[in-house]
MOPAC internal coordinates of N, CA, C and O (Angstrom, degrees):
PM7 1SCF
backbone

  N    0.0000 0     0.00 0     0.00 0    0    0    0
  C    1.4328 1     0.00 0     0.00 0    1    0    0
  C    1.5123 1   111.83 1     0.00 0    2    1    0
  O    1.2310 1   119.46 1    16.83 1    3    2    1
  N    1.2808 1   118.64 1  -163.17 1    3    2    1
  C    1.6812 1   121.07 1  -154.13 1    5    3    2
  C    1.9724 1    87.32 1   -81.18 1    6    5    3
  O    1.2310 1   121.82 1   133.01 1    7    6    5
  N    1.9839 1   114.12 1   -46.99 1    7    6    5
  C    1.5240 1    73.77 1  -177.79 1    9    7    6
  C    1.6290 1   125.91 1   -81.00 1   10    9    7
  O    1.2310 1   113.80 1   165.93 1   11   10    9
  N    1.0499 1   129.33 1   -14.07 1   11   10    9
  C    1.6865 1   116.57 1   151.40 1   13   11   10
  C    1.7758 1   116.44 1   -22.99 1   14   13   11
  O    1.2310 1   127.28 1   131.40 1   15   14   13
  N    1.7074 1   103.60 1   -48.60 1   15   14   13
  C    1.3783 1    92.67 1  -138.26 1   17   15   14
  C    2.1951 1    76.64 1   -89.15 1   18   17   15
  O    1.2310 1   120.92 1  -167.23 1   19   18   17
  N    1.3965 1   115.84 1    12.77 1   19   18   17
  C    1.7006 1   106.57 1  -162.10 1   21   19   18
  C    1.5376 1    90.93 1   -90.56 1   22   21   19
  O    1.2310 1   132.11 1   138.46 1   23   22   21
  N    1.6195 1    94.21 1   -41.54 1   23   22   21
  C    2.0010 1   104.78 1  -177.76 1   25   23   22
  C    1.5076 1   105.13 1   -69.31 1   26   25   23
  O    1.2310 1   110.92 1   143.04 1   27   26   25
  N    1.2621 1   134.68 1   -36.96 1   27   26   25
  C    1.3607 1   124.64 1   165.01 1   29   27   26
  C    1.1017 1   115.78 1   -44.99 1   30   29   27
  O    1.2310 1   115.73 1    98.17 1   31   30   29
  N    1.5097 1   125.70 1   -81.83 1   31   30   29
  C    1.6227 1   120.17 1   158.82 1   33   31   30
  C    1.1714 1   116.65 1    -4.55 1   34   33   31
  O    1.2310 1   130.71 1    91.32 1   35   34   33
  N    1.3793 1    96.95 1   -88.68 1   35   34   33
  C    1.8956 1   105.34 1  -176.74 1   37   35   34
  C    1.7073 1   115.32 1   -28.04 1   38   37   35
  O    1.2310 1   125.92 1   113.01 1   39   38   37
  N    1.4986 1   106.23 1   -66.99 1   39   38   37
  C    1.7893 1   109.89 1   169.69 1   41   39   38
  C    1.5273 1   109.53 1   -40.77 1   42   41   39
  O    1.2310 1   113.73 1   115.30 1   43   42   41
  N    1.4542 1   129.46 1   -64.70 1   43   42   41
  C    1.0491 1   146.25 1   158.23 1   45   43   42
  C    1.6901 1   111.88 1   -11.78 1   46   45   43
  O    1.2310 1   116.82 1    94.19 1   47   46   45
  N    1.2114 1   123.66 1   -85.81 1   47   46   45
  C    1.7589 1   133.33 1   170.37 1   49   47   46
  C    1.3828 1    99.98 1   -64.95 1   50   49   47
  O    1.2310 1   101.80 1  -178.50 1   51   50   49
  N    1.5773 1   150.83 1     1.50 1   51   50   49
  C    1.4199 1   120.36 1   161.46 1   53   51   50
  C    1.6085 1   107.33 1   -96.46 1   54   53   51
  O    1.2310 1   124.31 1   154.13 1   55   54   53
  N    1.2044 1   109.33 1   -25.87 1   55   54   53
  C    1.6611 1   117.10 1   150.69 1   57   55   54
  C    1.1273 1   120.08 1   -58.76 1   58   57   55
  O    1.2310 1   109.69 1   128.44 1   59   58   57
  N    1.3770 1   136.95 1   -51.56 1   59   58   57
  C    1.6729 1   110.16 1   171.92 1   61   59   58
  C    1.6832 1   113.45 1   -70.15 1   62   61   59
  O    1.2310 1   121.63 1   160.34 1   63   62   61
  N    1.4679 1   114.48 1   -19.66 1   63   62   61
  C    1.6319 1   111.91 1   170.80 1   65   63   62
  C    1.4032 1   109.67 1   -51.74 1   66   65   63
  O    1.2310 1   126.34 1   125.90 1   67   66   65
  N    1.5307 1   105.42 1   -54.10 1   67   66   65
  C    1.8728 1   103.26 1  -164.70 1   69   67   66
  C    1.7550 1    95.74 1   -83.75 1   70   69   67
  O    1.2310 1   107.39 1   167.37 1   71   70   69
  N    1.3312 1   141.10 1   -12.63 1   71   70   69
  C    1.2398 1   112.72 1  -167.83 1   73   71   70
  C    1.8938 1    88.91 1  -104.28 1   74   73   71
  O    1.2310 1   110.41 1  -170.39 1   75   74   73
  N    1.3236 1   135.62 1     9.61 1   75   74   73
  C    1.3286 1   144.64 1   170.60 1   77   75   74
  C    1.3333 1    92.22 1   -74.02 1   78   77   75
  O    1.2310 1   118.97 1   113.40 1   79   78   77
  N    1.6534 1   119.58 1   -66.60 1   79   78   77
  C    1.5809 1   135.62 1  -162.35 1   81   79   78
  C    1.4611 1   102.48 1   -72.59 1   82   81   79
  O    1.2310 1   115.28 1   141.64 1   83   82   81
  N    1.4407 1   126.56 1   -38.36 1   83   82   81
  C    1.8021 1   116.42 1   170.85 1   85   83   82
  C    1.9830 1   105.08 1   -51.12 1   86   85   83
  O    1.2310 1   129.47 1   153.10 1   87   86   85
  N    1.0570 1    99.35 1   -26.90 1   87   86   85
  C    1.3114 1    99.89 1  -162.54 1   89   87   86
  C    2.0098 1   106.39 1   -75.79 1   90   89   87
  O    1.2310 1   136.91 1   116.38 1   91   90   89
  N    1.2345 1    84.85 1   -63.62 1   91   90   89
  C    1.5893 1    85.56 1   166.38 1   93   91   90
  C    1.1576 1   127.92 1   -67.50 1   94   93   91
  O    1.2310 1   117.23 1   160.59 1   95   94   93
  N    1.4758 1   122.88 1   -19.41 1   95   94   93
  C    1.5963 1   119.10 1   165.22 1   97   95   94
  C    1.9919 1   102.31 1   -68.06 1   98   97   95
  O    1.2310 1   118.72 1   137.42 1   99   98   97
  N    1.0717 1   120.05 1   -42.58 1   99   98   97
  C    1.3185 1   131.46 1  -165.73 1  101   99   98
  C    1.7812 1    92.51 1   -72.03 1  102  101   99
  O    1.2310 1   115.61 1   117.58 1  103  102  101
  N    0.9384 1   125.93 1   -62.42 1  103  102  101
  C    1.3536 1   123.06 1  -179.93 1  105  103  102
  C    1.3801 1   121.01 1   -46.76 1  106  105  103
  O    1.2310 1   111.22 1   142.58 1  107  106  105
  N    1.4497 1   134.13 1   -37.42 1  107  106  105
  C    1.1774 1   168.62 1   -81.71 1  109  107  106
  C    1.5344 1   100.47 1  -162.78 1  110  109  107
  O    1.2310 1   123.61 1   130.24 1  111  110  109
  N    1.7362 1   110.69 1   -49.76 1  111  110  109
  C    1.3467 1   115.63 1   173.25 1  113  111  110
  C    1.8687 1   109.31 1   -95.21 1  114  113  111
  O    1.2310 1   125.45 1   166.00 1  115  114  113
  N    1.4622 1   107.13 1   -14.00 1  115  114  113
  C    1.2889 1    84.60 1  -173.39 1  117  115  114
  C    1.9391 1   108.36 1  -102.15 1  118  117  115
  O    1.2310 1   124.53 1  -177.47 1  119  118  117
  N    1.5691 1   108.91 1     2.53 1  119  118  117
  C    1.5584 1   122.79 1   161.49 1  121  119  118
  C    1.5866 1    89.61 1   -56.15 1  122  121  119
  O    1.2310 1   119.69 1   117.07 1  123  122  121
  N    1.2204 1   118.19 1   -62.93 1  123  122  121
  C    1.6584 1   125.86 1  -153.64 1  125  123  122
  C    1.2600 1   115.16 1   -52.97 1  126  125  123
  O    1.2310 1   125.70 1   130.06 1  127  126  125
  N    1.7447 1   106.65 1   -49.94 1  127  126  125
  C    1.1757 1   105.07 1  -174.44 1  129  127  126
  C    2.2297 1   110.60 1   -89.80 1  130  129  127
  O    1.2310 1   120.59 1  -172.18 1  131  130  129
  N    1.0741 1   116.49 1     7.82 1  131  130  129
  C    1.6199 1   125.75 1   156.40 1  133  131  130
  C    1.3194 1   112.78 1   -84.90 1  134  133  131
  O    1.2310 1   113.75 1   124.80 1  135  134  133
  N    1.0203 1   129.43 1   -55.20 1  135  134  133
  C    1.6077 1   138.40 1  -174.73 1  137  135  134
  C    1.1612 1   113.03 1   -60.59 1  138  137  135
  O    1.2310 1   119.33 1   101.42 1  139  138  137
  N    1.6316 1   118.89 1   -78.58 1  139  138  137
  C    1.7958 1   144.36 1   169.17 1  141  139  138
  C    1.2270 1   136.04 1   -48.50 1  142  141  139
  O    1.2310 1   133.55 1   151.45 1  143  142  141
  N    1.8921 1    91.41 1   -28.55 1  143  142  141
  C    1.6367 1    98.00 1  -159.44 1  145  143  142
  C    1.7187 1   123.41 1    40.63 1  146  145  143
  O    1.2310 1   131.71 1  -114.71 1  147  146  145
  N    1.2583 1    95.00 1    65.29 1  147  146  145
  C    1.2456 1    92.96 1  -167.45 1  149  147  146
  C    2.0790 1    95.04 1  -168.06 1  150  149  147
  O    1.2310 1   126.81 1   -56.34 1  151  150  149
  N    1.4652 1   104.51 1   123.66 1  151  150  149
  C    1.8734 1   112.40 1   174.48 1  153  151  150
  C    1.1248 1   100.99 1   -58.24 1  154  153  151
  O    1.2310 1   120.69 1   -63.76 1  155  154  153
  N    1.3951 1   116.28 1   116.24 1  155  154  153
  C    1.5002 1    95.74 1   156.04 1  157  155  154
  C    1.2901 1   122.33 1  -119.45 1  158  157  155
  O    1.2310 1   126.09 1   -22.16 1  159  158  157
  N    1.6450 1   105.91 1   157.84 1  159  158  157
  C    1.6764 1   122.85 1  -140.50 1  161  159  158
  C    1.6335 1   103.99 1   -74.67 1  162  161  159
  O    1.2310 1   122.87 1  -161.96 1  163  162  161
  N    1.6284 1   112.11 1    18.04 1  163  162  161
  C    1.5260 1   108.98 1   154.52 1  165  163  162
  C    1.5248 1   123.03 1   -71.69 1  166  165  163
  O    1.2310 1   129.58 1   143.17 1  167  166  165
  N    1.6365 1    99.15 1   -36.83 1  167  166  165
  C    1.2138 1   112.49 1   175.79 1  169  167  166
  C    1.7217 1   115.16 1   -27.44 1  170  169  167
  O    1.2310 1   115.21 1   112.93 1  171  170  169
  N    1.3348 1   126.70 1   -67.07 1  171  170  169
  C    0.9409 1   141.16 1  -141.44 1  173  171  170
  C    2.3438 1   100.24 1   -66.73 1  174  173  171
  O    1.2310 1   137.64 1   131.38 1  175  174  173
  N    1.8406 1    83.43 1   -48.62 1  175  174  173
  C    2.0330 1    78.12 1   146.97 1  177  175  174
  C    1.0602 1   137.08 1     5.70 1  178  177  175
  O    1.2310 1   128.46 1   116.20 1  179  178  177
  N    1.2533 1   101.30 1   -63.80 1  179  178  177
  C    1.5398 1   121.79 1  -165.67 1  181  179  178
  C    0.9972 1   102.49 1   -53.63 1  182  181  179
  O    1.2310 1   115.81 1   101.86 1  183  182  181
  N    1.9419 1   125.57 1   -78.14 1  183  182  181
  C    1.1249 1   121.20 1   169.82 1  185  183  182
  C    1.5505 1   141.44 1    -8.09 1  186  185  183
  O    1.2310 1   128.59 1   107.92 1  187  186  185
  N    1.0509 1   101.06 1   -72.08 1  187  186  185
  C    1.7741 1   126.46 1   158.59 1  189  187  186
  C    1.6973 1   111.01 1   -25.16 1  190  189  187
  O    1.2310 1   130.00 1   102.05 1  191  190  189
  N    1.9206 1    98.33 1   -77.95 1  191  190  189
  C    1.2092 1    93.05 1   159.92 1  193  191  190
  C    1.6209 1   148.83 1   -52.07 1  194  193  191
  O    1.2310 1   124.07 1   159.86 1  195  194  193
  N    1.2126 1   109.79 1   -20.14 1  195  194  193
  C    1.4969 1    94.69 1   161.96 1  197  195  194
  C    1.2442 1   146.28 1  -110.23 1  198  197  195
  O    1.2310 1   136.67 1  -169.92 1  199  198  197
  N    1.7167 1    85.32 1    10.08 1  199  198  197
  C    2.2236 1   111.26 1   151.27 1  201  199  198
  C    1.5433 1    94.74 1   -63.19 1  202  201  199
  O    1.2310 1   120.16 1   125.06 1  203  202  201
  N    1.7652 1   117.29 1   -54.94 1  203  202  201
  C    1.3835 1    98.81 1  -177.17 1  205  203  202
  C    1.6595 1   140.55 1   -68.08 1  206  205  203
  O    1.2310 1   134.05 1   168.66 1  207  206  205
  N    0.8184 1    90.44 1   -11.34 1  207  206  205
  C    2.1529 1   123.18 1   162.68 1  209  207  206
  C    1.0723 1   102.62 1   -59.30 1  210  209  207
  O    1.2310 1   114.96 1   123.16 1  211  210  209
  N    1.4280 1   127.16 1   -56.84 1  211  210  209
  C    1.6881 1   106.53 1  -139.97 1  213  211  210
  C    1.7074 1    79.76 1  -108.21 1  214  213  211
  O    1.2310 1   121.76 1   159.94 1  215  214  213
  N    1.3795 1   114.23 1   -20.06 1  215  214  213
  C    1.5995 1    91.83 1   169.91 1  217  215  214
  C    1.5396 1   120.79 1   -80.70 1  218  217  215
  O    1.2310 1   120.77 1   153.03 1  219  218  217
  N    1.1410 1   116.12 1   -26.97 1  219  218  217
  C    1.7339 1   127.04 1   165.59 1  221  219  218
  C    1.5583 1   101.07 1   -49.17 1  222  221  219
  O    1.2310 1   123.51 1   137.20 1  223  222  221
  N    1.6177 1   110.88 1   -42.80 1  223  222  221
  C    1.6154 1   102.53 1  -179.09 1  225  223  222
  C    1.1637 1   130.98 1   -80.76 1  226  225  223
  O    1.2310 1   125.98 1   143.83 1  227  226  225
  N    1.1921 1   106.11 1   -36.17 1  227  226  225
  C    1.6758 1   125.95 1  -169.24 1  229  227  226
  C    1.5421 1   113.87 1   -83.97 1  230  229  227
  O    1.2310 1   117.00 1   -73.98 1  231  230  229
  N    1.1270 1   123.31 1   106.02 1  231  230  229
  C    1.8147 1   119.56 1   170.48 1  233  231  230
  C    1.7773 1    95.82 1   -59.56 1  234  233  231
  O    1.2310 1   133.97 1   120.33 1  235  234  233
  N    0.9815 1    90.60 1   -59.67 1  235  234  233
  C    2.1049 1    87.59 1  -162.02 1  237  235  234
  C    1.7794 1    95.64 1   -43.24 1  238  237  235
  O    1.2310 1   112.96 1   116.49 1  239  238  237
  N    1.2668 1   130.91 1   -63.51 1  239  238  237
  C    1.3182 1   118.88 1   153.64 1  241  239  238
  C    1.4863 1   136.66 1     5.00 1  242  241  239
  O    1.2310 1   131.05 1   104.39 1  243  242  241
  N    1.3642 1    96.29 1   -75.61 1  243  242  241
  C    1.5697 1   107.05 1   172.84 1  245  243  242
  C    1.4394 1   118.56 1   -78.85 1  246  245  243
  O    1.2310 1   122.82 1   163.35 1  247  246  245
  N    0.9411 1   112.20 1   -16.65 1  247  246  245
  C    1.8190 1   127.89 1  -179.60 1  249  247  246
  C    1.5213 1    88.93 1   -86.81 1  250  249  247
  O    1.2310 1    91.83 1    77.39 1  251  250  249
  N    1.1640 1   165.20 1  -102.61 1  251  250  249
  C    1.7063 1   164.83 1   163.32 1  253  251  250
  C    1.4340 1   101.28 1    -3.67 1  254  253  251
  O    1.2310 1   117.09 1   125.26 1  255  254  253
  N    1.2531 1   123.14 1   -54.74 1  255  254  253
  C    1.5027 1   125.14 1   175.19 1  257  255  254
  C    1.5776 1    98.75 1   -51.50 1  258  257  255
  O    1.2310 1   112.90 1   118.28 1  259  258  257
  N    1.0361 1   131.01 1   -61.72 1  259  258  257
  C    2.1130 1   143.43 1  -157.98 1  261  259  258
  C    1.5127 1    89.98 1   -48.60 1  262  261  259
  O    1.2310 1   128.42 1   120.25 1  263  262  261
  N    1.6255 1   101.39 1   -59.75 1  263  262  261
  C    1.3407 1   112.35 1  -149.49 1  265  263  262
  C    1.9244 1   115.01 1   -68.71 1  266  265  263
  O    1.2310 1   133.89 1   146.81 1  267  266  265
  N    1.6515 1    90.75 1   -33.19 1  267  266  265
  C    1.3450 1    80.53 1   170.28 1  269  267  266
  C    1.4281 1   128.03 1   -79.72 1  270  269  267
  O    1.2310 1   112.93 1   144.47 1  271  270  269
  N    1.1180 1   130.96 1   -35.53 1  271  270  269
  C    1.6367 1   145.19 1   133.12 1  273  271  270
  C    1.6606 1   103.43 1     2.59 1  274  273  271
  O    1.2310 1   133.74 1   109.78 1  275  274  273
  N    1.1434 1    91.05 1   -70.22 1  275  274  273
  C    1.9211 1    99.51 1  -167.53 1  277  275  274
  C    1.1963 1   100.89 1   -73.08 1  278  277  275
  O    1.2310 1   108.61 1   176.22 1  279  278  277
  N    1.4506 1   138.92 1    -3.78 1  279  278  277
  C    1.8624 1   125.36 1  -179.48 1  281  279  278
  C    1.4480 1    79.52 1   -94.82 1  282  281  279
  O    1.2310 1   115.77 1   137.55 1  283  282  281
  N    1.5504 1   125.64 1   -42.45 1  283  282  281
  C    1.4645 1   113.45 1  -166.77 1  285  283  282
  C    1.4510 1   118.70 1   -62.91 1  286  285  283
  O    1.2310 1   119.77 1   153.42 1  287  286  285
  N    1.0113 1   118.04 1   -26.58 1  287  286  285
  C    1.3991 1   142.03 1   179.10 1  289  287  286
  C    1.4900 1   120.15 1   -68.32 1  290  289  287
  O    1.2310 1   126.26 1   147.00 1  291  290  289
  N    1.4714 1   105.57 1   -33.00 1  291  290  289
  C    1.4879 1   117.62 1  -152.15 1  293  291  290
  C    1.9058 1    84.01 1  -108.81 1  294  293  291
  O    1.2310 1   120.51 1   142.89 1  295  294  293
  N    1.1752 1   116.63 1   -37.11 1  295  294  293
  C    1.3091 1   122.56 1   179.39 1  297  295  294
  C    1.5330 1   100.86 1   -65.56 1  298  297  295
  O    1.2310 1   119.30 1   135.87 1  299  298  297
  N    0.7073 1   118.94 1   -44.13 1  299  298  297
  C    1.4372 1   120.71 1  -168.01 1  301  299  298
  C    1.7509 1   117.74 1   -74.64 1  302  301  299
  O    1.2310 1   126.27 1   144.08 1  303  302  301
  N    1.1808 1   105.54 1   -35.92 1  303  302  301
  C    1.4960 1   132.53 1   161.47 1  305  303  302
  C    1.5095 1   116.69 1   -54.22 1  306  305  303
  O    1.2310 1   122.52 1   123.00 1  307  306  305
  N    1.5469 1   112.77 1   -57.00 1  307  306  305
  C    1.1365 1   102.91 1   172.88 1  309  307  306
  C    1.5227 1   127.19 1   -87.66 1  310  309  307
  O    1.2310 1   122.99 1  -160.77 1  311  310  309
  N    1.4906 1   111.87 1    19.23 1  311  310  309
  C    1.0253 1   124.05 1  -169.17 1  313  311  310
  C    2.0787 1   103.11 1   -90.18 1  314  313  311
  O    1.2310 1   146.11 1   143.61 1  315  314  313
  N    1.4810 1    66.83 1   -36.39 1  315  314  313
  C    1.9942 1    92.16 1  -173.48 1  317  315  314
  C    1.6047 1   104.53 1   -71.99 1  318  317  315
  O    1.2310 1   128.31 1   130.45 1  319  318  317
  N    1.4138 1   101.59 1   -49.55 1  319  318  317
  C    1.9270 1    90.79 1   173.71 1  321  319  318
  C    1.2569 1   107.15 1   -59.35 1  322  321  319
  O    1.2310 1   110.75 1   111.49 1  323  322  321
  N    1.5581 1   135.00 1   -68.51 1  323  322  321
  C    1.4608 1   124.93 1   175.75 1  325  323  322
  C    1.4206 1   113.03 1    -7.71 1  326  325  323
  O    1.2310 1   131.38 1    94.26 1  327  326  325
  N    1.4481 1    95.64 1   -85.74 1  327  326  325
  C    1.6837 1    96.04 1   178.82 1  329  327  326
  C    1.4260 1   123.02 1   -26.87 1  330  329  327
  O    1.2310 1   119.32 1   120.85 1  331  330  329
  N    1.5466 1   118.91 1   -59.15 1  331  330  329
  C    1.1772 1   115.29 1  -168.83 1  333  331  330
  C    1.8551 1   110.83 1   -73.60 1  334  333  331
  O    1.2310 1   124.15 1   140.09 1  335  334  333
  N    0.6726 1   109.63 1   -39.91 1  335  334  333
  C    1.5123 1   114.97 1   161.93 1  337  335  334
  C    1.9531 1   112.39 1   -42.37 1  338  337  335
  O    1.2310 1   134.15 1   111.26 1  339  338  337
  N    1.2463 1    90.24 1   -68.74 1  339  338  337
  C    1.6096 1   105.74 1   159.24 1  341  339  338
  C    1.7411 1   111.95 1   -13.36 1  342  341  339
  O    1.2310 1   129.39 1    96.90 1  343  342  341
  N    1.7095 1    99.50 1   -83.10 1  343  342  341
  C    1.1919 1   118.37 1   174.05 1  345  343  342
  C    1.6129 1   125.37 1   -34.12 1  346  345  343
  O    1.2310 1   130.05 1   118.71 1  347  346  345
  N    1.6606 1    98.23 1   -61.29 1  347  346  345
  C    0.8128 1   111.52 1  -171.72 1  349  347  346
  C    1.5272 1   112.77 1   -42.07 1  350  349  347
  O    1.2310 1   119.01 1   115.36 1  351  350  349
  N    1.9282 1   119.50 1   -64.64 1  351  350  349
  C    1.2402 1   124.69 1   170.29 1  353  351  350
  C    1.1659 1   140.90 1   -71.74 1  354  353  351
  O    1.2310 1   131.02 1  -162.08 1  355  354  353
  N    1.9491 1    96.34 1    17.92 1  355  354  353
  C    1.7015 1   101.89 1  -175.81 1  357  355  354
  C    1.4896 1   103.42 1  -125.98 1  358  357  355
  O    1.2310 1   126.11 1  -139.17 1  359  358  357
  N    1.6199 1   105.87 1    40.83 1  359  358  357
  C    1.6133 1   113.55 1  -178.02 1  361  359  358
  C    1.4101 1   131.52 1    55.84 1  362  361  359
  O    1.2310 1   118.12 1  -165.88 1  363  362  361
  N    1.6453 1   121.19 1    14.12 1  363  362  361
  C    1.1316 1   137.74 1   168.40 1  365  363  362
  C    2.1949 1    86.06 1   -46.46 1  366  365  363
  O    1.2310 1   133.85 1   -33.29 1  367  366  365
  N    1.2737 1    90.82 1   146.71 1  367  366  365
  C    1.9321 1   119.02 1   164.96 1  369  367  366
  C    1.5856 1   103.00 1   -76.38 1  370  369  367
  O    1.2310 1   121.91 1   -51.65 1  371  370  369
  N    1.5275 1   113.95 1   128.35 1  371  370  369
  C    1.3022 1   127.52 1  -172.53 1  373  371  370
  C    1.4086 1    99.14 1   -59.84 1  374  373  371
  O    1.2310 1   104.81 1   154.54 1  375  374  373
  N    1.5330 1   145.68 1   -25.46 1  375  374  373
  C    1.4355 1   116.41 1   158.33 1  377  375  374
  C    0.9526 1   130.00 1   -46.94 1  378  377  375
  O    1.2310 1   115.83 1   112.28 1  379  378  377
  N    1.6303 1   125.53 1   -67.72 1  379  378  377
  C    1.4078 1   146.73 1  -179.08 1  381  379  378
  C    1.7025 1    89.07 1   -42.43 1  382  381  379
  O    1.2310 1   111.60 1   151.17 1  383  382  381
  N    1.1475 1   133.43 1   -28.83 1  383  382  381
  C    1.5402 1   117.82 1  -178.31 1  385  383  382
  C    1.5633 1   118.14 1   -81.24 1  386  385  383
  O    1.2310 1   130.52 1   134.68 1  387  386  385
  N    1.9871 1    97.31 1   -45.32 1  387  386  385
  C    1.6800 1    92.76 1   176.09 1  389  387  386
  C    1.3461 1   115.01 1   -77.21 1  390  389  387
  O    1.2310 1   120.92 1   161.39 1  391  390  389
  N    1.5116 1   115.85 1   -18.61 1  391  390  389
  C    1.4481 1   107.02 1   175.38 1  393  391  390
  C    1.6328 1   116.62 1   -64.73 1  394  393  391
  O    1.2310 1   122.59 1   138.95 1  395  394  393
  N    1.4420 1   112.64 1   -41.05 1  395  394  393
  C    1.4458 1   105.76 1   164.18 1  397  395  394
  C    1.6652 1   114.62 1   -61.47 1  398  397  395
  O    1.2310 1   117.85 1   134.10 1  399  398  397
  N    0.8659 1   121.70 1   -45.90 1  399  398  397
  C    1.9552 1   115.23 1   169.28 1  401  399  398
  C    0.8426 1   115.39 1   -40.33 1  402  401  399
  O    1.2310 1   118.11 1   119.58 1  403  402  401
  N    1.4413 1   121.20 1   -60.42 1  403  402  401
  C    1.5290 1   124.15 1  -176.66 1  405  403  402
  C    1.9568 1   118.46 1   -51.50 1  406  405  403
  O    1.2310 1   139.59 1   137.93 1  407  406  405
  N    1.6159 1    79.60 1   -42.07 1  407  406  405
  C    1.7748 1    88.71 1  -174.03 1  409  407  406
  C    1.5616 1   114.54 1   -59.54 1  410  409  407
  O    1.2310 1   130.17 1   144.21 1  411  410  409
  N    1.6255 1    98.00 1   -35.79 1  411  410  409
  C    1.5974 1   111.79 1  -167.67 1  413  411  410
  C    1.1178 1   105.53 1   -61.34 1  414  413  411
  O    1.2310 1   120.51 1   116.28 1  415  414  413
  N    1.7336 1   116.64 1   -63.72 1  415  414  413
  C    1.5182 1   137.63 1  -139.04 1  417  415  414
  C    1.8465 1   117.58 1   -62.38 1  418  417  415
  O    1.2310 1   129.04 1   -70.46 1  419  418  417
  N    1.1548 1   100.19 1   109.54 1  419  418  417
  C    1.6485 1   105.20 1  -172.33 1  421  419  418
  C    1.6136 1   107.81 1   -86.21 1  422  421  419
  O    1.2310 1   116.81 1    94.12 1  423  422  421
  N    1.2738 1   123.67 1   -85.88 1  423  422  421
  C    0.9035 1   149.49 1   162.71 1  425  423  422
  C    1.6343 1   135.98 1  -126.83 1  426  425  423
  O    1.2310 1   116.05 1   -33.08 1  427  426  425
  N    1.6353 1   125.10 1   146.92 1  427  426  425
  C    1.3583 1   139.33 1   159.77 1  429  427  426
  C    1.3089 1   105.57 1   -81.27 1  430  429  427
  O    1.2310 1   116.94 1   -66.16 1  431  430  429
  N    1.7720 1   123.42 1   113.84 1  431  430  429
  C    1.8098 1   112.99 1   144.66 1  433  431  430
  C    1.1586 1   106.58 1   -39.24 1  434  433  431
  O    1.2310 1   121.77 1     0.01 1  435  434  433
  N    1.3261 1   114.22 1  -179.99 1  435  434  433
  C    1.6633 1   132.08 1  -116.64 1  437  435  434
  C    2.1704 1    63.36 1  -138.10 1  438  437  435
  O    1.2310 1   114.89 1   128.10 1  439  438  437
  N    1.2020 1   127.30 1   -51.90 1  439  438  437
  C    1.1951 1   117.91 1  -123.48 1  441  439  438
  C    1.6345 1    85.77 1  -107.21 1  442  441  439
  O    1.2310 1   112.62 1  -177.66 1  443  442  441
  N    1.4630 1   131.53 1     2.34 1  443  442  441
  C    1.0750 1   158.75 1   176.01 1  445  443  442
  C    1.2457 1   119.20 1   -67.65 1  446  445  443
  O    1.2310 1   123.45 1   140.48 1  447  446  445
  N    1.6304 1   110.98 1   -39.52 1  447  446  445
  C    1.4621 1   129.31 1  -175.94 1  449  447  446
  C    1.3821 1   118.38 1   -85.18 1  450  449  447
  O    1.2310 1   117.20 1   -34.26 1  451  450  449
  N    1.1646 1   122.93 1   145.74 1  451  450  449
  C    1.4239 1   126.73 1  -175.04 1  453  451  450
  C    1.4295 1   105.98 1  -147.75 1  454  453  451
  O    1.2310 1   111.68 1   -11.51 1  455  454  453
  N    1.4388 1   133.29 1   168.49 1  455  454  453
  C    0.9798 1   157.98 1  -176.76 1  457  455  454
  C    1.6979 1   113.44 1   -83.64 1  458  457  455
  O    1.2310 1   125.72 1   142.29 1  459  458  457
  N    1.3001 1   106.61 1   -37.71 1  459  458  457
  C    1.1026 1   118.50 1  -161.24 1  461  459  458
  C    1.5704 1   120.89 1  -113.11 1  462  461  459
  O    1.2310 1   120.10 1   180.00 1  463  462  461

């Protein structure tokens, strides 16, 4: 549907951004090294840029990229309830507890909620 085809685009124009910018970093380093005789430390750019290429290109890429993000995320999360749990049964003062709640609390799914 249209957003598939908005994130295609999107992937689409950050790939012609970085293969626009390989170009001028590449141009940029090879003035330097005709003129100066001398590498210059744009060069190294390049590199960079074509981690950002093949992830601009690659879904499986960005899908492995998400996923590790979200264990880091999710690790980290349950690291934070522990604690507060922690707290909770190690006589921490009910501020020091809601102030950590408050600090933590992002969001409830939608599908989480019940009536009952």
């Amino acid at each position: 549907g249209s957003v598939e085809r908005m994130h295609q685009t999107m992937w689409d124009g950050m790939s012609l951004f970085v293969v626009l910018d390989m170009i001028l970093v590449a141009s940029h380093a090879l003035a330097a090294g005709i003129f100066l005789q001398v590498l210059s430390p744009q060069t190294w750019r390049i590199a960079g840029l074509l981690v950002a290429l093949y992830i601009a290109r690659s879904a499986d890429a960005r899908g492995k990229i998400h996923a590790r993000l979200a264990r880091l995320y999710d690790r980290h999360h349950n690291q934070a309830a522990a604690a507060g749990i922690a707290c909770l049964m190690g006589g921490c003062p009910i501020e020091a507890v809601i102030s950590q709640a408050k600090a933590r609390f992002r969001s409830v799914p939608f599908e989480k909620l019940s009536l009952h």
